[in-house]
N, C-alpha and C positions, 0 to 999 in steps of 0.2 A: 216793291211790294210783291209782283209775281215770283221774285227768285227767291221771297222769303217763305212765301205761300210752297212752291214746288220740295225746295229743302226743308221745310215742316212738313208735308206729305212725305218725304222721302226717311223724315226723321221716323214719324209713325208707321212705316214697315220695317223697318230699322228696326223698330219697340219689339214686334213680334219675332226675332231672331236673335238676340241677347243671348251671349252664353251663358249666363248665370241669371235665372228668377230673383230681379232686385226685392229684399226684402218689402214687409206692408207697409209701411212707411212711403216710400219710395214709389212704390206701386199705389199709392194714394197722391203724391205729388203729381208723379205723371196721369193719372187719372183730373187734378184739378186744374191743371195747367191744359192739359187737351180740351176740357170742357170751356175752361174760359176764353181758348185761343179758337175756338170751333165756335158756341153759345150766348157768350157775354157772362155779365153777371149770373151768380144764381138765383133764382126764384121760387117762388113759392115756400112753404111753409115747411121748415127741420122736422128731420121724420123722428118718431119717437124713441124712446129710450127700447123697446123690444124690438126695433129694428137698427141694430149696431151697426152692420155694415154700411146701409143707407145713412145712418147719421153720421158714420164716420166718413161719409164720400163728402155728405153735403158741408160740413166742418171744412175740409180740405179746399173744398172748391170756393167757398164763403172766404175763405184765408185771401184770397187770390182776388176777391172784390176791388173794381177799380184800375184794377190792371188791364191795358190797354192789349186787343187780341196779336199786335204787332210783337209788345212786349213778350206777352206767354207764348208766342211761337218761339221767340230767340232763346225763352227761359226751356222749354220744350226740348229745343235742338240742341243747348246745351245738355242740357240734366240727360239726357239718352247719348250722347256725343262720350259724355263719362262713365257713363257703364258701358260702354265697347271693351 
């Protein structure tokens, strides 16, 4: 667990040096997969349709429900592992 934990920290500075801005998509995955492997599940209430960005995060991260923070760290260190 801790060497998954350090390499998922190590993955999320990694995030911020990427030579190429993964497109929104991508940048919504890695956004859902950090919250769930940090957070848990999502909660609280889908933000509304005049707040697209917010409801596109909570959509992405809601996708991710169920998944275990073990998992979303290995799915994390992958998905950033591939855009190097």
């Amino acid at each position: 667990m801790a060497d998954l934990k350090t390499t998922f920290e190590q993955a999320v500075a990694a995030s911020k040096q990427l030579p190429d801005k993964p497109d929104n998509m991508t940048l919504l995955k890695i956004y859902a997969l950090y919250k769930q492997a940090t957070a848990g599940d999502v909660e609280g209430k889908r933000p509304g349709f005049t707040d697209m960005v917010g409801r596109a995060k909570y959509d992405a991260w809601a996708e991710q429900k169920g998944s275990s923070a073990d998992d979303a760290m290995q799915a994390y260190i992958d998905l950033i592992e591939s855009l190097k």
